[in-house]
C-alpha atoms as an extended CHARMM CRD file, in Angstrom:
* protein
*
        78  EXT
         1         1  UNK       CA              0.8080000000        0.9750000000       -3.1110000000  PROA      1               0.0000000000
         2         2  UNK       CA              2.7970000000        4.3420000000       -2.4710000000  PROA      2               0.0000000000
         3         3  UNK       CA              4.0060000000        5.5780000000        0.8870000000  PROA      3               0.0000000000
         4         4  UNK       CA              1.8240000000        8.6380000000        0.8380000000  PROA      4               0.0000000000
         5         5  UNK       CA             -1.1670000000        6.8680000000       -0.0910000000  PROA      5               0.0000000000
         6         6  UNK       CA             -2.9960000000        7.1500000000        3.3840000000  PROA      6               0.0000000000
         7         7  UNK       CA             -3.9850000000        3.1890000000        2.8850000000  PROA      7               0.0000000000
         8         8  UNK       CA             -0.4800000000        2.5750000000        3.1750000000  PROA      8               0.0000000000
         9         9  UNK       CA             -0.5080000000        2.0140000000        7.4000000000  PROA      9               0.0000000000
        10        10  UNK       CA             -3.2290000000       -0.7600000000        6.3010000000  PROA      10              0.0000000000
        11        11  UNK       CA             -1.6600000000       -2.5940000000        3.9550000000  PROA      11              0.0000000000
        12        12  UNK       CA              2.0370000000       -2.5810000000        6.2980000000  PROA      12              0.0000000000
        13        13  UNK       CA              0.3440000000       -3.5340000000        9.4920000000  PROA      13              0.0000000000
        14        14  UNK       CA             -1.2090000000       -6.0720000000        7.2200000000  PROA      14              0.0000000000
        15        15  UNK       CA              1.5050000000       -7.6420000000        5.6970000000  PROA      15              0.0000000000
        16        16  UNK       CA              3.5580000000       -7.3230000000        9.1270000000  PROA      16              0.0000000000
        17        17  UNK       CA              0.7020000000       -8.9560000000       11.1440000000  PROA      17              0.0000000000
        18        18  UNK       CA              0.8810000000      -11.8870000000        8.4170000000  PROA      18              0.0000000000
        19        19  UNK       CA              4.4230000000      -12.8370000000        8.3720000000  PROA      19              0.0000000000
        20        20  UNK       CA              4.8510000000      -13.3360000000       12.1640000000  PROA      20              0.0000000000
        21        21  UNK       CA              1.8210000000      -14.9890000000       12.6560000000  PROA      21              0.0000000000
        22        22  UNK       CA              3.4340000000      -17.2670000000       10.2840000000  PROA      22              0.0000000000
        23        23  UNK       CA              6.7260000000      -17.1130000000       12.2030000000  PROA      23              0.0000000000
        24        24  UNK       CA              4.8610000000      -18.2390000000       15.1950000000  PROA      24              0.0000000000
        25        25  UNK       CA              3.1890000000      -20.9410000000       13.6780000000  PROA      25              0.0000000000
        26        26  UNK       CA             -0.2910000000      -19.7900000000       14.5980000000  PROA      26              0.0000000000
        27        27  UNK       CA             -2.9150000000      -20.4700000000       12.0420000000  PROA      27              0.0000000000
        28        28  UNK       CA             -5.7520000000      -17.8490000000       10.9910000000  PROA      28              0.0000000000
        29        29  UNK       CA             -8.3980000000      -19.7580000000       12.8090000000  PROA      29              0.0000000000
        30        30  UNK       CA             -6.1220000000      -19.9010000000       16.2720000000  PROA      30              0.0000000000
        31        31  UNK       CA             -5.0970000000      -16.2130000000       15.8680000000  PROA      31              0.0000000000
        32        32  UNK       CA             -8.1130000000      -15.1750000000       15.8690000000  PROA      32              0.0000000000
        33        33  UNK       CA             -9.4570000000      -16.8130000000       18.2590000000  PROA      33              0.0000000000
        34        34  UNK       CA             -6.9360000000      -15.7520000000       20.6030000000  PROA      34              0.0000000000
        35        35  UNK       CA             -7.4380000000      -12.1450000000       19.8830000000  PROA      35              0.0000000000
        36        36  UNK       CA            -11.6020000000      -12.7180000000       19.7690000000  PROA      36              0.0000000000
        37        37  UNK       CA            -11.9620000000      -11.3700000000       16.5610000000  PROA      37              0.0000000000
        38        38  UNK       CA            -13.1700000000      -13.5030000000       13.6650000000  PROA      38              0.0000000000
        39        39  UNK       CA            -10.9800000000      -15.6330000000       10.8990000000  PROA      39              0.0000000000
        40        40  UNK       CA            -12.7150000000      -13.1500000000        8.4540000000  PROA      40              0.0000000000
        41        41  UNK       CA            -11.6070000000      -10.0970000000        9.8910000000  PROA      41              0.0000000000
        42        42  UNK       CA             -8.1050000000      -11.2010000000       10.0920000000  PROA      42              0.0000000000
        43        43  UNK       CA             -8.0270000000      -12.4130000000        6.3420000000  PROA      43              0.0000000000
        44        44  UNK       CA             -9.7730000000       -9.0770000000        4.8720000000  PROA      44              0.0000000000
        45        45  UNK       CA             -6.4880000000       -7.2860000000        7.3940000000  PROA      45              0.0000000000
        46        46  UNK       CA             -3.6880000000       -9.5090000000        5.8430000000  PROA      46              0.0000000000
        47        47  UNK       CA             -5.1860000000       -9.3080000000        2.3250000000  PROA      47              0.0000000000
        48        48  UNK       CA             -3.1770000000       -7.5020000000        0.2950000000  PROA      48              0.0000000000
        49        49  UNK       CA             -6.2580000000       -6.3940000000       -1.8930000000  PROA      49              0.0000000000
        50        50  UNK       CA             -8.6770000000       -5.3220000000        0.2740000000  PROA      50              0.0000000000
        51        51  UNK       CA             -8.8960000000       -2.2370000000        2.4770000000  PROA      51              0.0000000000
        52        52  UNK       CA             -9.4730000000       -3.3950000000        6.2530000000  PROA      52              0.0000000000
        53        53  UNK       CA             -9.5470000000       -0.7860000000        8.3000000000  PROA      53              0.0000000000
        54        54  UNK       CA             -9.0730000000       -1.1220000000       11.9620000000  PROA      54              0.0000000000
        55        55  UNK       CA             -8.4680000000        0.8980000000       15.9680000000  PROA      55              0.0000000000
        56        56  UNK       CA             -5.1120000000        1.2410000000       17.5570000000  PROA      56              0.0000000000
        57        57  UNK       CA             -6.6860000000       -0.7280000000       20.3830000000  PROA      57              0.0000000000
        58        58  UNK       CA             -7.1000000000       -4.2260000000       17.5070000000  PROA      58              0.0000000000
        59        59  UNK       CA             -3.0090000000       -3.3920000000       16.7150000000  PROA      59              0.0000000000
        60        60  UNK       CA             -2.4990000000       -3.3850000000       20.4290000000  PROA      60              0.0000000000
        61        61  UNK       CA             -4.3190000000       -6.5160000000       20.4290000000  PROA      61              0.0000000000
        62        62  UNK       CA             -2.5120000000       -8.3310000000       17.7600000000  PROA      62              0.0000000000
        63        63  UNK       CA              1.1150000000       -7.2240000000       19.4610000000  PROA      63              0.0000000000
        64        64  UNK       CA              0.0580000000       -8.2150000000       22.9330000000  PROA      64              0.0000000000
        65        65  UNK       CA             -1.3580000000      -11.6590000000       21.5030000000  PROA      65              0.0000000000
        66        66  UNK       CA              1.9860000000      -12.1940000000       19.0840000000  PROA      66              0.0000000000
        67        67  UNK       CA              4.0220000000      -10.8760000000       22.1550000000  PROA      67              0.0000000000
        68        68  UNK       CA              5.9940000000       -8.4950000000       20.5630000000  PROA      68              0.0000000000
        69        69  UNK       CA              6.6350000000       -4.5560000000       20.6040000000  PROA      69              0.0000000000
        70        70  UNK       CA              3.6330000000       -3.2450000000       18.9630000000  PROA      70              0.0000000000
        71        71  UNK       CA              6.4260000000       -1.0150000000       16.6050000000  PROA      71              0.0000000000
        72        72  UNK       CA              6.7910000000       -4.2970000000       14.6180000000  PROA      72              0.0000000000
        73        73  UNK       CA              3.9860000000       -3.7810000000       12.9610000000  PROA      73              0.0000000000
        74        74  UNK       CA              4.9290000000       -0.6320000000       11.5280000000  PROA      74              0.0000000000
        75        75  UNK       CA              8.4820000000       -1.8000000000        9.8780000000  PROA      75              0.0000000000
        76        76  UNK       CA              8.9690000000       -0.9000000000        6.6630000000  PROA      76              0.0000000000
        77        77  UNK       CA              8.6810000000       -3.8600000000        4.1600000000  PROA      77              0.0000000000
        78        78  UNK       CA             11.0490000000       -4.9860000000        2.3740000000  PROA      78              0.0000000000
């Protein structure tokens, strides 16, 4: 997927959201529940084929619940 392509934000928060979940050791099923939203939701947002879309206030959400700076969703990938 390109940079320009206005998916793009998507897919990074996406991918970002998935790999520290992982680093914290919190499952699907637990993350969502902590952030009320459902297990489905928050596979279709890490899936790297399918177009989630999603509010500033559900990033918020997801950086208040990992307890980080909601900018790490937004770094670049490598």
């Amino acid at each position: 997927m390109k940079i320009t392509d206005e998916n793009y934000v998507y897919y990074l928060v996406g991918q970002n959201l998935k790999r520290l979940r992982k680093l914290r050791h919190l499952s699907i099923a637990k993350f969502a529940m902590e952030c009320n939203y459902s297990e489905g939701f928050i596979m279709n947002i890490e899936s790297p084929n399918y177009k989630q879309t999603f509010s500033l206030g559900t990033i918020w959400k997801f950086a208040e619940v990992l307890n980080i700076d909601i900018r790490e969703l937004f770094k670049p990938l490598d």
